[in-house]
C-alpha positions as CSV (number, residue, x, y, z in Angstrom):
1,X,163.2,-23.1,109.8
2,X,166.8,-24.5,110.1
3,X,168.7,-23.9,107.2
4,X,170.6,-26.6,106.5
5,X,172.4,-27.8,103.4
6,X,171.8,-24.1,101.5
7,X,173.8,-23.6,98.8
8,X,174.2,-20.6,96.7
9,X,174.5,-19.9,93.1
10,X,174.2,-17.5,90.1
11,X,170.9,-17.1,89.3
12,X,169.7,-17.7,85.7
13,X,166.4,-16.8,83.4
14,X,165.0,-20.6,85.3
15,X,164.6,-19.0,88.0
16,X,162.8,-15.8,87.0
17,X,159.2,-16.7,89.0
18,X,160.7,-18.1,92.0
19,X,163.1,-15.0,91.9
20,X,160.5,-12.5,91.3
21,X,158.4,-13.5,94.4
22,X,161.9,-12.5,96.3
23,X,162.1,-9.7,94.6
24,X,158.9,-8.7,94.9
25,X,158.7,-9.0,99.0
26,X,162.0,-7.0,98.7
27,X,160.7,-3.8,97.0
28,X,157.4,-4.1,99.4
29,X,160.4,-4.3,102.3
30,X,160.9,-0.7,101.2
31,X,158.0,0.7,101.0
32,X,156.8,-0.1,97.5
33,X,153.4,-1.5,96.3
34,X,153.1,-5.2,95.4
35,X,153.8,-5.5,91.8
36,X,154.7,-9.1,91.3
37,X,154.3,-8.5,87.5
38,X,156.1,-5.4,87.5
39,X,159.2,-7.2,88.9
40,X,159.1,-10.1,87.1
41,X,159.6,-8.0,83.8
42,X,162.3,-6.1,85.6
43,X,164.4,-9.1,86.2
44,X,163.2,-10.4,83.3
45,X,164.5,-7.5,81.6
46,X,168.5,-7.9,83.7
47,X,168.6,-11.3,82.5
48,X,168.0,-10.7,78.7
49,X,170.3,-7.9,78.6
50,X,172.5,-9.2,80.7
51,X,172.8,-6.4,83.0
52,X,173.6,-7.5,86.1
53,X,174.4,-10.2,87.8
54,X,172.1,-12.0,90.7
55,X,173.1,-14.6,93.6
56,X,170.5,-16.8,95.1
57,X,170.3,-18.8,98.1
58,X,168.1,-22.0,98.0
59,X,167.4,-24.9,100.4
60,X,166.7,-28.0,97.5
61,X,163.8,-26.1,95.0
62,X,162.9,-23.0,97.6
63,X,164.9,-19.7,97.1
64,X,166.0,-18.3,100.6
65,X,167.3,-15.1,99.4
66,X,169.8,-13.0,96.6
67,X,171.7,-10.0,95.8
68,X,172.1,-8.4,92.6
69,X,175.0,-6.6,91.5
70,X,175.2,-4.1,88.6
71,X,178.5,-3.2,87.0
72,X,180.3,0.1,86.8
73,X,184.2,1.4,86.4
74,X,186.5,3.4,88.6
75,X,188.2,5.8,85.9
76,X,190.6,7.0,88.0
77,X,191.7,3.7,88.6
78,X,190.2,2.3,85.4
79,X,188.8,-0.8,87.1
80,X,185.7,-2.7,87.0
81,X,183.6,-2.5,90.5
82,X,180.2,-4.1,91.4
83,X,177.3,-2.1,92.8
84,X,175.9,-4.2,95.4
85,X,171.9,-2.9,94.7
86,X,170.2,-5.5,96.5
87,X,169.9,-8.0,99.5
88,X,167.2,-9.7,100.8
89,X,166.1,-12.6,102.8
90,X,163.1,-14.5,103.0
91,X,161.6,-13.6,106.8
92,X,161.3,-17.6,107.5
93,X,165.7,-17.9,106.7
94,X,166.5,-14.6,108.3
95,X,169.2,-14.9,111.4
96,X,170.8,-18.4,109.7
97,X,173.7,-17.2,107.7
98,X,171.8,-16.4,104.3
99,X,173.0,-12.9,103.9
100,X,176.3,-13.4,105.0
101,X,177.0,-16.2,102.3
102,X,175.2,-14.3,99.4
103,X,177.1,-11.6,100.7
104,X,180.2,-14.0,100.4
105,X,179.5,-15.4,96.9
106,X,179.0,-11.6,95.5
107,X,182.7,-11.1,97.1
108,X,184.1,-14.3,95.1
109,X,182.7,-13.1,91.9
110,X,184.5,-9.6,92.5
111,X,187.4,-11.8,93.0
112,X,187.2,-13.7,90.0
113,X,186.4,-10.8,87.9
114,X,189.4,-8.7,89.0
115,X,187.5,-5.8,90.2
116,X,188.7,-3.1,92.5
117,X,185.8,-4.0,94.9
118,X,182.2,-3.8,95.9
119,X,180.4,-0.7,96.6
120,X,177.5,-0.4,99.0
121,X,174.7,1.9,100.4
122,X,172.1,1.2,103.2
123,X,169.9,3.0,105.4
124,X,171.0,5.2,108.5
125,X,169.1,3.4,110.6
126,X,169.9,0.1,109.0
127,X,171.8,-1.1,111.9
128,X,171.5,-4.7,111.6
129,X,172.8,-4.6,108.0
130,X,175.2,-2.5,108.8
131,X,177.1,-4.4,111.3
132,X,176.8,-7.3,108.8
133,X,178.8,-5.2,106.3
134,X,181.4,-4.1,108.8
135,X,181.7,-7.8,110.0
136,X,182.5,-8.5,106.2
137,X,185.2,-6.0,106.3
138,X,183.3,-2.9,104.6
139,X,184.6,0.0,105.4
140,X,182.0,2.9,105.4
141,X,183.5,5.9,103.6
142,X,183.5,9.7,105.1
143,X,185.2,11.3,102.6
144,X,182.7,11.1,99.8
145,X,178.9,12.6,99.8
146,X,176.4,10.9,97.6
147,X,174.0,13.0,95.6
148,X,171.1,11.6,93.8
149,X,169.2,13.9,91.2
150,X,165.2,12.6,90.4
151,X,164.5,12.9,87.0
């Protein structure tokens, strides 16, 4: 599939099933058991609440991919910044420009919101994803370890 005439927008509550398909295929991407239910109420969940903010991808009705951002705050530099969470595209669009222009459109919206930036994490042995990010102009940061505590 060529893509051709994609454009790419914020997301809203119309798009939940369409979305959550996507979403779903992303979560099985890492591992995770198919559980389209499970994240259409999750999304369902963002939109109602208003807790994040998702870009989608679409070639006329079909959705080609998204990312989702979640807000946070720099308190040293008291500043809004966006946690990039998620990216995925649909197998069929992958290799056309789909992640680069979500990628693109997240970037605008930090823009437009005057936040201090985007903040990332992939996989070490994400390499294709990774050189996407550095072609963006991400820098990957060595001077800060992330710790994540399961609760």
């Amino acid at each position: 599939m060529f893509v051709k005439f994609m454009n790419v927008r914020r997301a809203n509550i119309e798009d939940l099933k369409p979305l959550s398909i996507l979403f779903d295929a992303y979560r099985q991407f890492y591992q995770q058991d198919n559980d389209l239910s499970g994240a259409q109420q999750f999304l369902q969940q963002r939109f109602e609440a208003n807790e994040s903010v998702i870009f989608v991808a679409e070639q006329g009705e079909k959705l080609l991919g998204f990312t989702q951002l979640f807000p946070s705050f720099s308190s040293v530099s008291i500043q809004r910044l966006w946690i990039l969470n998620d990216l995925f595209v649909a197998q069929e669009a992958r290799k056309q420009g789909v992640a680069e222009m979500l990628m693109n459109a997240a970037k605008s919206f930090a823009i437009e919101t005057n936040s201090k930036g985007i903040i990332l994490e992939t996989d070490v042995d994400n390499v294709q994803a990774q050189s996407l990010y550095h072609k963006l102009g991400y820098n990957k940061q060595d001077s800060t370890y992330h710790y994540f505590l399961v609760v």
